[in-house]
N, C-alpha and C positions, 0 to 999 in steps of 0.2 A: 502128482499133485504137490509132495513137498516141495519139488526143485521147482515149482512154477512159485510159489511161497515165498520159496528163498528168495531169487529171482527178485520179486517183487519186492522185498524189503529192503536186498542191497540197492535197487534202484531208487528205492526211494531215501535211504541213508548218501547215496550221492549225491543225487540233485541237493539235499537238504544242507551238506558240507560245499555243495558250489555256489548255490545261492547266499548264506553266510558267507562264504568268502568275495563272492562282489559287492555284497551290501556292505563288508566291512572298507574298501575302498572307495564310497563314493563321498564325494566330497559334500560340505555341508556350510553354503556361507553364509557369513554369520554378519551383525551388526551394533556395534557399541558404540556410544557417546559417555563422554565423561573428563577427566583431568588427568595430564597423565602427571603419574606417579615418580616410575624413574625412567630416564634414558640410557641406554648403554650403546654408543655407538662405534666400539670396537668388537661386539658379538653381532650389532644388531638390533636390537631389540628394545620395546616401552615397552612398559605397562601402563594401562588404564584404568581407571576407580570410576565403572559403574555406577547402575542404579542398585543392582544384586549383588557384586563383586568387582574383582581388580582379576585384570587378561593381559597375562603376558603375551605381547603378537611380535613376531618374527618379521623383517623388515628385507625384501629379496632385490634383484634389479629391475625386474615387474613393476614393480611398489611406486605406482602414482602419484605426490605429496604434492597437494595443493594448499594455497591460501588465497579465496575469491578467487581470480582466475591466471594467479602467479603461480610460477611451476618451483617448488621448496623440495628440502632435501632432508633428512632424516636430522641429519645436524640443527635442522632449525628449529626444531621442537624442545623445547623448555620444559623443563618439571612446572606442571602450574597451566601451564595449555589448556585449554580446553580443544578435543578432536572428536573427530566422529571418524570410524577404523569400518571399513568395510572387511572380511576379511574370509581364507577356507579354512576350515580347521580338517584337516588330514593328518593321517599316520602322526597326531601324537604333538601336532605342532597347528599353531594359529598362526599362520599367511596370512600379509597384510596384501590387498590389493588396490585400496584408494584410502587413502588417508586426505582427511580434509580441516587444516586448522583452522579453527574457526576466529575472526577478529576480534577484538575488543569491543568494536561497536555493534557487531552482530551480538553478542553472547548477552550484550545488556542492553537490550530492546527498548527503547523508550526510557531510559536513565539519564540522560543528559545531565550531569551536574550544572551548566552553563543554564540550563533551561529549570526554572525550579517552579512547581503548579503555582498558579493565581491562587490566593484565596477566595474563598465562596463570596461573591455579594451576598448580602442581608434583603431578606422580600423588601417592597415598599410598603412602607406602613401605611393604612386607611386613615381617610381624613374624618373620623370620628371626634 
């Protein structure tokens, strides 16, 4: 009856150390909009300024870099950007997989300087 015991507790100390160990490899991707921060494109790598935080994301040859439907490159991303980072965060690091800079005219939606509101007409007044 011990050895069936035993038995049963290393088997379940196993499964329990192999389970954690695939959970801890699965990947998990992620999604941030915001401004990037800084570029370093001798490492690699932006950073983003979030709604919650700033995400350093790793930039691979995977790595997708669009604007509208132009194909851009890591180089073209400016401090001051605004992006939206698709990305996996694995073993310790945040992969970038589509990065999308977003325009000047997309980011400010109905701002037109050139276009400035009517002011209100005034009701008509009754002829009293």
């Amino acid at each position: 009856m011990k050895k069936l015991f035993l038995y049963v507790i290393c088997f379940l100390a196993f499964s329990t150390f192999i389970c954690s160990a695939l959970a801890a490899d699965k990947v998990r991707i992620k999604l941030i909009s915001g401004d990037v921060v800084t570029v370093d494109a001798a490492v690699k790598t932006l950073t983003v300024k979030g709604k919650k935080a700033e995400v350093v994301i790793t930039v691979d040859d995977k790595t997708a870099v669009k604007m509208d439907k132009e194909k851009k490159t890591l180089a073209d991303i400016i401090v001051g950007d605004k992006v939206t980072v698709k990305y996996a965060g694995t073993e310790g690091k945040n992969v970038a997989r589509y990065i999308h800079i977003k325009t000047a005219k997309a980011s400010k939606k109905g701002s037109d300087p050139a276009k400035q509101a009517e002011p209100a007409k005034s009701a008509p007044k009754s002829g009293n």
